[in-house]
PASE-623152 format. One record per residue (C-alpha): residue number from 0; x, y, z. Coordinates in pm, 1 decimal, decimal comma. Each point is the difference from the previous one (the first is absolute). Example, Ala and Ser with C-alpha at 12.3 -4.5 7.8 and 13.67 -1.06 7.14 Angstrom:
% PASE-623152
+------+----------+----------+----------+
! loba !     east !    north !       up !
+------+----------+----------+----------+
!    0 !   1230,0 !   -450,0 !    780,0 !
!    1 !    137,0 !    344,0 !    -66,0 !
+------+----------+----------+----------+
This chain:
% PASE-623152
+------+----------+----------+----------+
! loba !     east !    north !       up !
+------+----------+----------+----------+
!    0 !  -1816,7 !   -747,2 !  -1620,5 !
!    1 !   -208,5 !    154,6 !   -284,2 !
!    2 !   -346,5 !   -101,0 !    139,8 !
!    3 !    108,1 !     33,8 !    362,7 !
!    4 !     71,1 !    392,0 !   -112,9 !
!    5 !   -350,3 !     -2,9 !   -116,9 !
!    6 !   -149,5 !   -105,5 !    309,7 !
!    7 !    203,2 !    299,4 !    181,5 !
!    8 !   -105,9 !    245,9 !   -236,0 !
!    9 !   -355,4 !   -126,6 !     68,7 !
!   10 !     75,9 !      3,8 !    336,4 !
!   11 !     76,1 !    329,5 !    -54,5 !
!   12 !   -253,8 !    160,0 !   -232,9 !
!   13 !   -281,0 !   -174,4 !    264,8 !
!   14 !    199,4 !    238,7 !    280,0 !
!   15 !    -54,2 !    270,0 !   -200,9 !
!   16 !   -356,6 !    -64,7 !    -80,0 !
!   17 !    -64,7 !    -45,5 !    370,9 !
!   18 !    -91,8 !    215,2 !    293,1 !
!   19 !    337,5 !    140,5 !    221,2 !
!   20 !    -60,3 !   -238,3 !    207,0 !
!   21 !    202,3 !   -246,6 !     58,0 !
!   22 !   -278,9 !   -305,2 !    129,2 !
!   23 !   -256,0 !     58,7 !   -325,5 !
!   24 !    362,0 !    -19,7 !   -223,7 !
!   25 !     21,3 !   -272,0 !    117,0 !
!   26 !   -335,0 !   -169,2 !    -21,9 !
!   27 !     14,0 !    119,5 !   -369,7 !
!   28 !    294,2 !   -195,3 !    -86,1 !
!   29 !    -71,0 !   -300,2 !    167,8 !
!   30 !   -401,2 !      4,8 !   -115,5 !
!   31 !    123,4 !    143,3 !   -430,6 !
!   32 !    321,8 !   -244,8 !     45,5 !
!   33 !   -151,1 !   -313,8 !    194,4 !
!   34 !    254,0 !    -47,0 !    225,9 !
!   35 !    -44,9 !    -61,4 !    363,4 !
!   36 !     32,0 !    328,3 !    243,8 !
!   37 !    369,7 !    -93,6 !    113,9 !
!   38 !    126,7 !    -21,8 !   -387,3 !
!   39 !   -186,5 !    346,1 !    -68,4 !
!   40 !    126,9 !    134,8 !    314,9 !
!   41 !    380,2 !   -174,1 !   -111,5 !
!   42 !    -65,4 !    184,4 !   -343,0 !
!   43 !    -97,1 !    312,8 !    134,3 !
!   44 !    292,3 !     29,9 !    164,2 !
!   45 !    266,0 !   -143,5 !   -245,4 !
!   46 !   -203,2 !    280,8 !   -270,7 !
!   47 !    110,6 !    285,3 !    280,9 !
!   48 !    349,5 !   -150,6 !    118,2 !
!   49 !    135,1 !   -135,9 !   -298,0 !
!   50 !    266,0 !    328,7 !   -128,5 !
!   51 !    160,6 !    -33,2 !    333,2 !
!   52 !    -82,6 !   -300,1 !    183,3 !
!   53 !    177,9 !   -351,1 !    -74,2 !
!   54 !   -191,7 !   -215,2 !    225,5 !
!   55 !   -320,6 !     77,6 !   -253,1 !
!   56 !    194,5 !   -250,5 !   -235,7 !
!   57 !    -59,3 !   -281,4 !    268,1 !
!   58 !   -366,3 !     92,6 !     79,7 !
!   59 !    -60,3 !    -47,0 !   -400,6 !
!   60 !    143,5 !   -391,9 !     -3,1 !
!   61 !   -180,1 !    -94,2 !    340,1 !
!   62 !   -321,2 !    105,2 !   -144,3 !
!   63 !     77,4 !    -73,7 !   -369,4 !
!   64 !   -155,2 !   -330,0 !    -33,1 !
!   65 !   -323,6 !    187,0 !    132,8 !
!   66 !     17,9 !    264,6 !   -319,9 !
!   67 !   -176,0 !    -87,8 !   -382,6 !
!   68 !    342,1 !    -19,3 !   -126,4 !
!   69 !    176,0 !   -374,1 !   -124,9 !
!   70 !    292,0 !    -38,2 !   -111,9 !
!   71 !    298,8 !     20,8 !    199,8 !
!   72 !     42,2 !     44,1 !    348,8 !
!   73 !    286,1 !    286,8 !    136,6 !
!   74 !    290,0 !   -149,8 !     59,2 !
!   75 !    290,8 !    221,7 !    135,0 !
!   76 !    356,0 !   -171,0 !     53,7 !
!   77 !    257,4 !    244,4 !    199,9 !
!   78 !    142,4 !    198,7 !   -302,9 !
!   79 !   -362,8 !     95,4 !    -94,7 !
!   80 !    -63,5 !     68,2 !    376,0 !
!   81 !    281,8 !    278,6 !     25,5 !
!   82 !    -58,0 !    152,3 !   -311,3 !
!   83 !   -382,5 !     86,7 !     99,8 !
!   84 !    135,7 !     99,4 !    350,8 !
!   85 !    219,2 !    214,2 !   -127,2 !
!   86 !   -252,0 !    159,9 !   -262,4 !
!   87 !   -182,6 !     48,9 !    265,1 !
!   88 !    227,7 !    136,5 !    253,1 !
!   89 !    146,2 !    239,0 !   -254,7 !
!   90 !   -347,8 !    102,9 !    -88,5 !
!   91 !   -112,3 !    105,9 !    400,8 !
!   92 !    345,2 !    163,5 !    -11,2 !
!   93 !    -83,7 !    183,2 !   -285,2 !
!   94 !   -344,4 !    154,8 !    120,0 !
!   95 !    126,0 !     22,5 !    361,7 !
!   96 !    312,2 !    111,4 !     31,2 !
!   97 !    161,4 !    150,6 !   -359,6 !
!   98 !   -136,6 !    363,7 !    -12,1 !
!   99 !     78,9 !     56,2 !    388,3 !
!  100 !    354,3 !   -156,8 !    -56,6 !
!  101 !     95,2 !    212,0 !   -310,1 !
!  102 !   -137,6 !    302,0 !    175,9 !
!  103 !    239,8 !    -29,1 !    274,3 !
!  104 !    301,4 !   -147,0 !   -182,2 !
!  105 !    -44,3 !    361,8 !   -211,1 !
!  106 !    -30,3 !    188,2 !    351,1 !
!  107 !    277,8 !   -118,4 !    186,5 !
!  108 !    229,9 !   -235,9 !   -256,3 !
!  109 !    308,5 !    235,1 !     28,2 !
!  110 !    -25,3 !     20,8 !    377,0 !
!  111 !    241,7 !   -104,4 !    224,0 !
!  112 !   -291,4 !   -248,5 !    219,1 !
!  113 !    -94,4 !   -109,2 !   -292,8 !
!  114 !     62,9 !   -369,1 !     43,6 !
!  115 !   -111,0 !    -48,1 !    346,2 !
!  116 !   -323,8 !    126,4 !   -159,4 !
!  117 !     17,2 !   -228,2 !   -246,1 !
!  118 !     42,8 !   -288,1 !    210,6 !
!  119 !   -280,6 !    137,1 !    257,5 !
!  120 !   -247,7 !     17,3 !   -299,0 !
!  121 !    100,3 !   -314,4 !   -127,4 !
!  122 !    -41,6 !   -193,9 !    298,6 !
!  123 !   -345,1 !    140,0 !      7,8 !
!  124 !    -65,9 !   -131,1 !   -336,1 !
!  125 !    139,7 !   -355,1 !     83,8 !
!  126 !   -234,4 !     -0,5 !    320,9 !
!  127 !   -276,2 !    124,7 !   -255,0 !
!  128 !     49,8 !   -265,5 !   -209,1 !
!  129 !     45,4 !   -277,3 !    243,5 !
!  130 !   -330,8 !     60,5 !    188,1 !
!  131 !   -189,8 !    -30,6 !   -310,7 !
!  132 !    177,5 !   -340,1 !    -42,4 !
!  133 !    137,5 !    150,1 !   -338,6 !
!  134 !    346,9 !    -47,7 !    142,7 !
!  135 !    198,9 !   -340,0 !    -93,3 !
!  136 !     30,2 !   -198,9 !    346,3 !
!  137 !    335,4 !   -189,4 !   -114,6 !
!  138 !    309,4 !    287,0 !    -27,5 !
!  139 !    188,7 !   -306,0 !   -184,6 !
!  140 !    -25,9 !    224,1 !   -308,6 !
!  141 !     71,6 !    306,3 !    176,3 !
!  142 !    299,9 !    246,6 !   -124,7 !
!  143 !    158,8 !    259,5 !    201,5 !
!  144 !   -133,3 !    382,9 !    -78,6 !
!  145 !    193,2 !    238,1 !    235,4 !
!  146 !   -346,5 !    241,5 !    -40,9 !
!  147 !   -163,8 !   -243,3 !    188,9 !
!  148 !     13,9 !    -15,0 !    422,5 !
!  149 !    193,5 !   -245,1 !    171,7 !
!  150 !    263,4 !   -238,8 !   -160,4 !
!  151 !   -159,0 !    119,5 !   -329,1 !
!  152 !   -194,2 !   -319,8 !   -134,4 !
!  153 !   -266,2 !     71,5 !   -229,7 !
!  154 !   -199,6 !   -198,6 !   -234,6 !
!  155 !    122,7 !     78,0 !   -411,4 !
!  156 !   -260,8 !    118,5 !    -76,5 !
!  157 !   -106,8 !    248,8 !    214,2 !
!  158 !    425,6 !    122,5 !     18,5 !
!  159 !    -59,9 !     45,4 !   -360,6 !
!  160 !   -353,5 !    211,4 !     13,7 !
!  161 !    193,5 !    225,9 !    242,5 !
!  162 !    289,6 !     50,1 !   -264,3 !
!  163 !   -228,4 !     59,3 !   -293,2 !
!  164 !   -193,5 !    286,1 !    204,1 !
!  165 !    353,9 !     84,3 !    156,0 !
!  166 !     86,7 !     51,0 !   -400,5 !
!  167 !   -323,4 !    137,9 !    -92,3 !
!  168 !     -5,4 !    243,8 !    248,3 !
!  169 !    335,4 !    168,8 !    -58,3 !
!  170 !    -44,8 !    -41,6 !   -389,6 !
!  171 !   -314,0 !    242,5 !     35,4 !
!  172 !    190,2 !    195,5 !    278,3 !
!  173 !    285,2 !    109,0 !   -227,0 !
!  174 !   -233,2 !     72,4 !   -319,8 !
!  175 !   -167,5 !    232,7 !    261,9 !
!  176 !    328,1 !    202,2 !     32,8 !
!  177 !     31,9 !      8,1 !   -397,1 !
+------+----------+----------+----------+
């Protein structure tokens, strides 16, 4: 992985050497990199995506027999496939959806709609999440979360990232009131 994260922060540093736009960034990689237009455009877009975007993971080991790396090739069995989906569903949760979630658990926590709120929020977040194919397909590791719409199935580990900013948010709430 150690020469692969060279090539992105080549990838990288060539974007920032480049014109805005996005055609000549990519000429520049694949002309400094030599690598065909559809691997520069692939690493263009994995150098953009990759904070929030699993499916950049995949685009890497379809095109990495086409980099200057040896060694081994990616190999991801299903543990290794949920933990990066859930880095990277936490982290789009994170940037999307923490600060606007705290804000209104502060606002209207100790009101009596409270929890249909809740539930209306987090079904928006679930929807989010899904579309962006973030979302596990298979609820066969689903738990119930009452804070969540419907029959209350969530996936662990977004039911836990609503508890910690649940937590969070009343922890700075009450040291407010101090």
């Amino acid at each position: 992985m150690d020469k692969l994260g060279k090539i992105l922060d080549s990838v990288s540093v060539i974007i920032e050497n480049s014109d805005k736009d996005i055609l000549t960034q990519i000429n520049n990689i694949s002309d400094i990199m030599e690598v065909d237009k559809k691997t520069a455009i692939t690493l263009h877009f994995v150098n953009r995506d990759f904070s929030w975007n699993p499916q950049t993971l995949y685009m890497l080991e379809d095109i990495g027999d086409k980099l200057p790396i040896g060694g081994k090739k990616l190999e991801l069995n299903s543990e290794k496939i949920k933990q990066n989906r859930d880095f990277y569903l936490l982290n789009y949760l994170n940037k999307a959806w923490s600060k606007r979630t705290i804000e209104h658990i502060k606002r209207y926590g100790k009101m009596s709609f409270f929890n249909v709120w809740l539930r209306k929020i987090t079904s928006k977040i679930i929807k989010d999440v899904d579309m962006l194919g973030l979302y596990p397909e298979s609820n066969s590791e689903f738990i119930v979360d009452r804070n969540f719409p419907g029959e209350g199935l969530v996936h662990p580990t977004v039911s836990k990232w609503l508890a910690k900013l649940i937590d969070e948010a009343n922890q700075t709430k009450n040291q407010t009131l101090s």
